[in-house]
N, C-alpha and C positions, 0 to 999 in steps of 0.2 A: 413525625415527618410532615403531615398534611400540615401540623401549623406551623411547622419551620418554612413550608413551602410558601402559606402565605406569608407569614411573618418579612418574608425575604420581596416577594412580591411589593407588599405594603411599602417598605422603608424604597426600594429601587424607585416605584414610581413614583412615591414622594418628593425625594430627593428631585425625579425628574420634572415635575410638573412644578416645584419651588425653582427651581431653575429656569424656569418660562416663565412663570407668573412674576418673579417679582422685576426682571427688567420691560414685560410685557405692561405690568401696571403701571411703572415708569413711564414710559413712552406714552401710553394714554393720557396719564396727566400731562406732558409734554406737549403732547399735541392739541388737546383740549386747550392752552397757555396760549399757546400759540394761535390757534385759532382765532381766540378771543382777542391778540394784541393786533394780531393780521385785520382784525373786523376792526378793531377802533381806528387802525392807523389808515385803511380805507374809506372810513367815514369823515373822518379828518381831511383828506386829500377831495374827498367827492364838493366839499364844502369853498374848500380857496379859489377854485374858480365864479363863483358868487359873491365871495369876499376880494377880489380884483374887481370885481365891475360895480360894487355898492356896498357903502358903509353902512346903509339906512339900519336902524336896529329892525325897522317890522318885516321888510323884507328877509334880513337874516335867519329871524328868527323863524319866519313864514317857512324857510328852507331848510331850515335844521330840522324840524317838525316834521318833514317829510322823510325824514333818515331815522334807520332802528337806534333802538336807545338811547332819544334826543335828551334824554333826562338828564344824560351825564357827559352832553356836547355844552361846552363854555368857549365864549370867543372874546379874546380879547381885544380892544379895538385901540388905536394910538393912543388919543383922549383920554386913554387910563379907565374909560368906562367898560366895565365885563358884563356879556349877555349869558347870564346863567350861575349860576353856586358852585365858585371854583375850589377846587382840591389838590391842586399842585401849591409846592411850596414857594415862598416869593423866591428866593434866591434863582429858585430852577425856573422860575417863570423870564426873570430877568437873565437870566442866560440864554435863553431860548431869542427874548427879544433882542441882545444886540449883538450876541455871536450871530444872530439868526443861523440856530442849526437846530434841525430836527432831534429830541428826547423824546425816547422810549424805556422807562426803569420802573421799578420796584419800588412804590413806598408802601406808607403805613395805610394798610385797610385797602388794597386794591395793585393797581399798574395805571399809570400815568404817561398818555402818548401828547407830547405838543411839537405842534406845526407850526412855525412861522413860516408868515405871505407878505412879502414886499406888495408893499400898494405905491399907487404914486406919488410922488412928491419925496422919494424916500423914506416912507416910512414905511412901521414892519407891525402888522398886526400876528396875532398867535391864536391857534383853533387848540383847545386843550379839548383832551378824550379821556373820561375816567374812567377804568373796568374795576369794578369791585369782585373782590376776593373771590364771592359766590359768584360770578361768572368767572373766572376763572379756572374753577372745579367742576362747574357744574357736567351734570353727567359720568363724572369721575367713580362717583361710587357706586352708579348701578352698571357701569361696564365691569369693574374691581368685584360687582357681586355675581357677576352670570359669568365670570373668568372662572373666580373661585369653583362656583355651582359643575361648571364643565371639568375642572379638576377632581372636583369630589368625586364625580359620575365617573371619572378616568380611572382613577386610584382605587374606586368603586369594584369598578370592571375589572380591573388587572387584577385583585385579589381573586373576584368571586372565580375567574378564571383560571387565576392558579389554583385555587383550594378544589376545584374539580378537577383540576389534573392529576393536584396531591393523592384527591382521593380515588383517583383510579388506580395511582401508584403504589398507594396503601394497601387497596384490598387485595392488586395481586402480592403484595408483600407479604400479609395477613394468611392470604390463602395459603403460600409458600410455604409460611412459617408452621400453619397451621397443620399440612398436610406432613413435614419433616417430623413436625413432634410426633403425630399420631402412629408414623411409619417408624420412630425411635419410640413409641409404646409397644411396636410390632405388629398393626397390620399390614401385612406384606401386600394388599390390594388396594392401598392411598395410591391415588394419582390424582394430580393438578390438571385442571384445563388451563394451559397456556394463554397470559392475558395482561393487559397493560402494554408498557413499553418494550421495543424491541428486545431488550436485554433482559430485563424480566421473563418475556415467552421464551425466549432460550434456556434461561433458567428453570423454568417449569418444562421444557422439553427434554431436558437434561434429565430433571428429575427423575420424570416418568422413564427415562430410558437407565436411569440407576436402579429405581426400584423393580423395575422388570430384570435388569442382571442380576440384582441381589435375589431376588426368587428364586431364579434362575439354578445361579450358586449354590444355594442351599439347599435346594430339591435334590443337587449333583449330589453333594457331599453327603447328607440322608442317604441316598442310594449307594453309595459308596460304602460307607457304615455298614448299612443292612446286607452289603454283597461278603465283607468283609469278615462281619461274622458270622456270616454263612460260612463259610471258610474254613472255622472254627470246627464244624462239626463233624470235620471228618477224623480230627485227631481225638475228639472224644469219642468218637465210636470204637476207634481202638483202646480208649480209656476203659469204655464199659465192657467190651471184651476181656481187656487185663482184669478187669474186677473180679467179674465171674470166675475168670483161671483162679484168682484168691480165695475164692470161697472156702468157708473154714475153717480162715485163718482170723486171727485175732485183730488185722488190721483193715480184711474185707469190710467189714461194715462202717466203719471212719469213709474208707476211697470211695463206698458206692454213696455214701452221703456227700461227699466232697462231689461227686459226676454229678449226683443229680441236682445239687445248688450249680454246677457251673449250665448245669442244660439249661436251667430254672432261668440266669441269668443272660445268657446268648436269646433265649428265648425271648425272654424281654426287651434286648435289646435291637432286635430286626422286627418285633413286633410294635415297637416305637419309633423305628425308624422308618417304615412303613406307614406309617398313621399319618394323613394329611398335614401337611406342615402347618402349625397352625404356633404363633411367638406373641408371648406377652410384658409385661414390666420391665426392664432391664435385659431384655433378650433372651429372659425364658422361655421355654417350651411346655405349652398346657396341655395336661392330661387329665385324665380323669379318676378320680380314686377309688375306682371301680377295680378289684384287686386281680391279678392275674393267677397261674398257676403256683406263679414264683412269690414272691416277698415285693416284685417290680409294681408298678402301675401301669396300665399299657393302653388302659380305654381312650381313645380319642376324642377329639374336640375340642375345642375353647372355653374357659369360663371366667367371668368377672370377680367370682367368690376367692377369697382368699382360705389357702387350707389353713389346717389345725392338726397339731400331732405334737403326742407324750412323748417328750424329749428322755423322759426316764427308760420308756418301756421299748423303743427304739435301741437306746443304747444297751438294756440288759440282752435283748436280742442277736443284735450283733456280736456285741461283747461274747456270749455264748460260744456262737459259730467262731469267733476267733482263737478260744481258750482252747479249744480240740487242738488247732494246729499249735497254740503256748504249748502244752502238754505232751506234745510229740519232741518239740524243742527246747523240752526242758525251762521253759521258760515259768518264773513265779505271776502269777497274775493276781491284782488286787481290784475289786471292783466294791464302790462307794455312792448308793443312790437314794438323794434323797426321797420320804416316802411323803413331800408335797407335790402338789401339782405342778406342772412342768411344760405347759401348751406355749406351743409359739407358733408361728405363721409360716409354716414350713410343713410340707408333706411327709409322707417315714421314710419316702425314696431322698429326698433331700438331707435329709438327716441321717440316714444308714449311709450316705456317701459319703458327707464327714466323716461319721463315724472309723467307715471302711478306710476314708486315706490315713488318717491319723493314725490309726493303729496298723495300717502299713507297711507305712514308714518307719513304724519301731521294728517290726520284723524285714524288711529291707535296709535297715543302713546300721543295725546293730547283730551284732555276733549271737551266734545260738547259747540260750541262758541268759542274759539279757535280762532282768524283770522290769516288769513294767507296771502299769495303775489306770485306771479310770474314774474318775468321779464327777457327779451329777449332783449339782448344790444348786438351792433355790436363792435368789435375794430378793428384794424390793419390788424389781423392775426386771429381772433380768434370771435369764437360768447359765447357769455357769459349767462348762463342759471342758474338764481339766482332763489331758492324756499326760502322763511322764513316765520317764523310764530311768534306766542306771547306766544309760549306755555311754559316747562319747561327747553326745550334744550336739548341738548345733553351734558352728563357731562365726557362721556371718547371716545373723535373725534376720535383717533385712532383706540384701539379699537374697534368702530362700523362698522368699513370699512371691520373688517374680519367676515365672514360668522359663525354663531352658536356662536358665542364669548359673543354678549349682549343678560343681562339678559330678556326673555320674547321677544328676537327677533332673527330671523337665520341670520337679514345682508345680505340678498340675494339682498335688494332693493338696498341698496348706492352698494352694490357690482356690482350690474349691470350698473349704472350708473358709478360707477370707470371706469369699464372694457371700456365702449363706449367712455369713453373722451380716452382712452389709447388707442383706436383703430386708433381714429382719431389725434393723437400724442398729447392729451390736456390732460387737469389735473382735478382733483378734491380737492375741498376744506371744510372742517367744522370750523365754529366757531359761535360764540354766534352774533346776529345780533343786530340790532338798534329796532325790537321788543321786545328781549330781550330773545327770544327765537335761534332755531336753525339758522342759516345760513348757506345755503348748495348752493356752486359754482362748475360749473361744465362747465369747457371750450373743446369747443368745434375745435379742430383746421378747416380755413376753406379750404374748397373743391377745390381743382387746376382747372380751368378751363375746362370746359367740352369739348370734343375732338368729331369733327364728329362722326358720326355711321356708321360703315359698313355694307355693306352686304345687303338683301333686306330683308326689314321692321326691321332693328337691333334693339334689344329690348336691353333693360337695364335691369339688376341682380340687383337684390339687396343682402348683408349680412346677415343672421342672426347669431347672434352671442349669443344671449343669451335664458336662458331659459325660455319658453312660462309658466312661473308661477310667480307670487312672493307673 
C-alpha cells in the first residue's frame, strides 16, 4: 500500500508538472525570439534617423558602433554600396527597397529584420538586422534546466510526502492486522492503540471494544457452564443414594462405577470452567496435563508446548468404559489396536472426546443389540481411528458433520471429531461400512517427534479445544 501510495503520487504529479513544463518552455523560447527580434528591429529604427540626415559611410558607421550588436547591423545605401556583410537574400533585399516595407522573417541560420528609409530626392535606403540562431535561444536552455530541476524537487516532494503518509497508514494497518491475528491465535488481552487516519483509530477503537465484549462473553458463558453443572449434582446425589439401596445386588457395583465416572466428569468440568480463561490455536482452551481426580485435565494456564498422547491406549480406555454399558445392551463389541506407536498432537482429554462421541452416537441413534467395532491402525503419516457398526447408517454424510443440521441430533459429536483430525492436519470420513451400517474414519495426522524439555521439572500442556459436553 505505502508503494501504491507513492506509486500514485509519482505518476499524478508527473503528469502535473508535464503539463506546465512543456507549454511553460514553449513560451520561454517564444519570448526569448521575441525579444531578440523586438532588439534588432529597435536597433534598426534607432539608426534611420542618422540615415535621413547623412549618407557619409564614416559617420554611419561611427553610429552603428555605438548600438549593441553592430556586427550584424548592414545598411544599405541607394548607390548599391552595403556598410557591412549582408545576410538577407537579394530578392528580399529588393522587396524591401521598392515596396519599401518593412521585413521581419525566418531564414537560414538566423532572423532577418530590414528597414527601409526614404531619403531625399526619393530615394530608399534599407538598415538590414541579422539575429543568429544562438541569439535567438540563447538562455533557452539554462531557464528549461532550473524549470526541469524545480519539477524534479516538486515530484521529489510530493512522493517523499506521500510515502510518509503511506507509511503511517501502513503501520496502523500492520498493527491492526497484527493485533486480529494474535487475538484469532487467542489472546484475549491484544488491544491496538488507535492511530493513523481517522477511520483507522475508529477501527482500532472498535477493535479494542470487541475484544473486551468477547472477554466479556466468554467469561459469561464459562460461568454459566460451571453454574450449570453444578446443577448436575443434586441429581447424582440421589444417584449415589439409589446405589447404596443396590447394594448386593449384581448390578450395584456397574451403577456405583458409572456415579463415580459421572462425579469424576462434572468435576472436571466446573473445575475447567473455573480456571482462568486462557484460548489458544484455533480457539482452544489450554490446560495443563497435570491429571485430575478423574480421567479430565483440569490444571490451569497457558502453554506454547504442543501435547502428545497414545492414541491406542486412549481408545482401549474408553473403549473399556463403554463395553460395560455394550454388555448391558446386548450389544457385540469388537476392538482392533494396533501394537505400533500411535502419538499425535492431541491431549487424552481431546482424544477420549472423539472417542466418547463416536461411540455415542452408535448407542444413541442405533437399537439395543446393534454391534459395533473399533480399530486403531497405524500408516505412514497418519494413525487411522475407524468406529462402525451394523446399525441403519447414516443417510446424508454431509450433512451430519454440521452441528443442529440432522434431524433428532445437534452434530456436535462428528463435529468434534472433525475439528481434532483438522487440529492435527488429518481428515475425517463417512460412509456406509462392510457392517452395513455407519463408517466413520477419522485420521489422525502423527505427532513430530518430541523435543527435550526445558527448564526445571518442564511439564507438558495439553490442548483443549473442544467443548466439555456432547
Amino acid at each position: 500500500m505505502r508503494r501504491s501510495l507513492a506509486g500514485v503520487a509519482l505518476a499524478v504529479t508527473s503528469m502535473v508538472a508535464l503539463s506546465f513544463l512543456i507549454p511553460l518552455g514553449a513560451l520561454v523560447m517564444s519570448l526569448v525570439k521575441e525579444q531578440s527580434v523586438t532588439a534588432a528591429e529597435q536597433r534598426a529604427a534607432a539608426l534611420a534617423p542618422v540615415l535621413t540626415l547623412t549618407t557619409d559611410p564614416s559617420a554611419l558607421r561611427e553610429s552603428a558602433a555605438g548600438l549593441d550588436a553592430a556586427e550584424h547591423l548592414v545598411i544599405h545605401l541607394p548607390d548599391a554600396q552595403s556598410l557591412g556583410d549582408s545576410q538577407a537574400p537579394v530578392k528580399l533585399l529588393e522587396r524591401a527597397q521598392q515596396g519599401r516595407e518593412s521585413i521581419s522573417q525566418k531564414t537560414p541560420g538566423g532572423w532577418i529584420c530590414l528597414q527601409p528609409v526614404v531619403l531625399p530626392g526619393d530615394r530608399v535606403a534599407v538598415i538590414e538586422n541579422f539575429v543568429p540562431d544562438e541569439e535567438l535561444t540563447r538562455g533557452v536552455k539554462a531557464s528549461w534546466a532550473v524549470m526541469l530541476l524545480l519539477a524534479v524537487g516538486l515530484v521529489g516532494g510530493s512522493v517523499l510526502v506521500a510515502d510518509r503518509l503511506g507509511a503511517k497508514v501502513v503501520r496502523s494497518s500492520k498493527k491492526l492486522a497484527q493485533a486480529s491475528h494474535t487475538l484469532g491465535q487467542g489472546n484475549l488481552d491484544t488491544r491496538v492503540e488507535p492511530m493513523g487516519p481517522k477511520e483507522l483509530r475508529d477501527a482500532g477503537v472498535a477493535f479494542n471494544a470487541m475484544a473486551h465484549r468477547m472477554t466479556e462473553l466468554l467469561a459469561i458463558e464459562r460461568e454459566l457452564v460451571a453454574d450449570l453443572s453444578h446443577r448436575l449434582r443434586t441429581p447424582l446425589t440421589a444417584l449415589h443414594l439409589a446405589s447404596e439401596r443396590m447394594a448386593g445386588t449384581p448390578e450395584s457395583a456397574r451403577v456405583e462405577a458409572a456415579v463415580h465416572a459421572l462425579e469424576s466428569e462434572l468435576q472436571a468440568i466446573i473445575a475447567a470452567a473455573r480456571t482462568p480463561l486462557a484460548v489458544g490455536p484455533m480457539g482452544h482452551g489450554l490446560r495443563s496435563a497435570e491429571p485430575s481426580t478423574g480421567h479430565r485435565a483440569t490444571g490451569p494456564g497457558p502453554s506454547s508446548e504442543c501435547p502428545r498422547s497414545e492414541t491406542a491406549d486412549v481408545v482401549r480406555r474408553r473403549t473399556a468404559f463403554w463395553a460395560v454399558l455394550a454388555e448391558q445392551q446386548n450389544r457385540p463389541c469388537s476392538l482392533d489396536i494396533t501394537q505400533e506407536p500411535t502419538a499425535v498432537s492431541l491431549s487424552d482429554d481431546d482424544i477420549a472426546a472423539v472417542v466418547d462421541a463416536l461411540i455415542g452416537n452408535v448407542f444413541s441413534h442405533t437399537p439395543a443389540g446393534t454391534a459395533f467395532g473399533v480399530r486403531v491402525a497405524r500408516t505412514a503419516q497418519a494413525v487411522e481411528l475407524v468406529v462402525e457398526d451394523s446399525g441403519p447408517g447414516i443417510p446424508e454424510p454431509d450433512r451430519a458433520l454440521s452441528r443442529g443440521s440432522s434431524t433428532g441430533s445437534s452434530g456436535l459429536g462428528l463435529d468434534i471429531a472433525r475439528r481434532a483430525a483438522a487440529v492435527t492436519g488429518g481428515t475425517m470420513s463417512i460412509a456406509h461400512g462392510p457392517r452395513g451400517g455407519a463408517h466413520i474414519t477419522v485420521l489422525f495426522a502423527l505427532a513430530p517427534p518430541a523435543r527435550p524439555e526445558r527448564g526445571p521439572r518442564g511439564s507438558r500442556r495439553r490442548t483443549r479445544w473442544w467443548p466439555r459436553r456432547r
